[in-house]
C-alpha positions as CSV (number, residue, x, y, z in Angstrom):
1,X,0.0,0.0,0.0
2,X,2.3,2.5,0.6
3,X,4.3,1.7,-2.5
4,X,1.1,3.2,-4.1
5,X,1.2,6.4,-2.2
6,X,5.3,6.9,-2.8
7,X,4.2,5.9,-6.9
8,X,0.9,8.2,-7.6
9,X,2.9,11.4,-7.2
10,X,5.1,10.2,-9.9
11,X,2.0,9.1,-12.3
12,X,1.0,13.1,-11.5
13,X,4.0,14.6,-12.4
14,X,4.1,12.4,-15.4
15,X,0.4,12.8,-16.6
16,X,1.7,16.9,-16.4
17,X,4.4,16.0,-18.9
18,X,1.8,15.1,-21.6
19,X,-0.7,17.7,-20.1
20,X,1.9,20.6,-20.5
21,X,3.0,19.5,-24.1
22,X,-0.6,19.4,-25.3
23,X,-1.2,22.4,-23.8
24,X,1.8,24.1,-25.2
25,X,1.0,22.4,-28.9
26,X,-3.0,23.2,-28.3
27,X,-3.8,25.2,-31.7
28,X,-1.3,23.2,-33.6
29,X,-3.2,20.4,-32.6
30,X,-6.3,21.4,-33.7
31,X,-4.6,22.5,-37.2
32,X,-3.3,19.1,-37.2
33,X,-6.8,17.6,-36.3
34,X,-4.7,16.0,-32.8
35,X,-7.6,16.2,-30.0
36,X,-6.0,15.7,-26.8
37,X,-7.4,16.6,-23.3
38,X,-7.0,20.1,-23.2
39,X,-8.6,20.7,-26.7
40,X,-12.0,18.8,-24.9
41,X,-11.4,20.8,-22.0
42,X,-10.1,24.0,-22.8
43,X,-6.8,25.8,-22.1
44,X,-7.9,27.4,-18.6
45,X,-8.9,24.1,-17.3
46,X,-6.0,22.3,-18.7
47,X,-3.6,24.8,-16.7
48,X,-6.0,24.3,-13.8
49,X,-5.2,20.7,-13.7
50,X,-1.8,21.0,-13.9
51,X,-1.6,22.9,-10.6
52,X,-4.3,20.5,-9.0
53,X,-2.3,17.4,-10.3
54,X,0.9,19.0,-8.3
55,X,-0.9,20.2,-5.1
56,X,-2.5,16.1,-5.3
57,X,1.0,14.9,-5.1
58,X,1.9,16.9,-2.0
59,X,-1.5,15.6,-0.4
60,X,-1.1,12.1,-1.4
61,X,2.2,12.2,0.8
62,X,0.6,13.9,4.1
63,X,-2.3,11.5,3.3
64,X,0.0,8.6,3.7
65,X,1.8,10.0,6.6
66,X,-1.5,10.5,8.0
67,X,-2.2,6.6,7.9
68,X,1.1,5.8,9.0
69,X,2.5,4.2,5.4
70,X,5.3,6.5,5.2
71,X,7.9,8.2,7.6
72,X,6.9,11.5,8.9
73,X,10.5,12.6,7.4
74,X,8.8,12.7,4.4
75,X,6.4,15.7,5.3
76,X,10.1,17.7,4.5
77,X,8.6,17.1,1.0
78,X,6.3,20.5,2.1
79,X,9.1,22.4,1.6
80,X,9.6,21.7,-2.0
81,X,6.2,23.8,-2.2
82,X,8.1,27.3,-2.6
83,X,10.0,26.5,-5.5
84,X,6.9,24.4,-7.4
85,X,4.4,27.9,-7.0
86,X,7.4,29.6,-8.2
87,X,7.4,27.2,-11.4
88,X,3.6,27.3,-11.6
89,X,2.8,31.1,-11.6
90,X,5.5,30.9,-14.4
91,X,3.8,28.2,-16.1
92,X,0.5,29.9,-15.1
93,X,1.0,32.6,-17.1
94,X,1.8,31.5,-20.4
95,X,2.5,28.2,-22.0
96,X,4.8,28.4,-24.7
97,X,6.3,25.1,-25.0
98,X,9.5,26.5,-26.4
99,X,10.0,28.7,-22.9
100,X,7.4,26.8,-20.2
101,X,7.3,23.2,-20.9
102,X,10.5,22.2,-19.3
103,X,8.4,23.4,-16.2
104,X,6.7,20.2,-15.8
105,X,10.2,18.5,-16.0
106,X,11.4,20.6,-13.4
107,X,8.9,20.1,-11.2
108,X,9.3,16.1,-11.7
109,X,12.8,16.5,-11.2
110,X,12.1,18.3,-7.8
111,X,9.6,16.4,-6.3
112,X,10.9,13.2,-7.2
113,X,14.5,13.4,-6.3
114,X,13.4,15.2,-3.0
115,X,11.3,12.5,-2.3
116,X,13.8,9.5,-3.0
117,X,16.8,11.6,-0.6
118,X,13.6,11.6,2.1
119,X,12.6,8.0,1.4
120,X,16.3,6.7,1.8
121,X,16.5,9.0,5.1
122,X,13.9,7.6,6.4
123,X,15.4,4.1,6.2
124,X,17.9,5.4,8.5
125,X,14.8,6.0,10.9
126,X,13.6,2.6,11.1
């Protein structure tokens, strides 16, 4: 079980991969007759689920904190927070893939390798 709550983060971040480069490639989609998620749910609500898909993955871990399935070391991931709204109002604001896709890959990158340091520290806890 909790191998499902360290993974689904991970399945976020990477769903925002594709969502971002759809987003990004929206209207040459459409010229291209490509019709991916955001072109059934718009541009606003495709940015919208990009931020919920990243605050998910930060509950997701205090969820499985919560039930005791992961070290509380891992609640550390919180702090990751202030660089990720820093990425997302950047992403927010425009989505150009050639300037605000790699967003969603740094956001990947710094969840994911934060959690794996806390996961391996929290070994040392147990």
């Amino acid at each position: 079980m909790s191998l499902f709550f360290v993974s689904l983060p991970t399945v976020f971040f990477i769903a925002n991969i594709m969502l971002a480069n759809n987003t990004c490639d929206l209207e040459q989609d459409i010229v291209n007759h490509r019709y991916t998620l955001p072109f059934y749910i718009g541009k606003k609500q495709a940015v919208r689920l990009f931020n919920v898909l990243v605050y998910l993955s930060y509950v997701v871990i205090v969820v499985a904190v919560l039930l005791g399935l992961l070290h509380p070391v891992l609640l550390l991931l919180l702090g990751t927070i202030i660089p990720m709204r820093k990425n997302l109002a950047l992403y927010n604001d425009k989505q150009v893939k050639s300037e605000t896709f790699v967003i969603a890959i740094k956001n990947i990158v710094l969840f994911s390798s934060s959690e794996v340091v806390l996961l391996a520290v929290s070994l040392l806890f147990k």
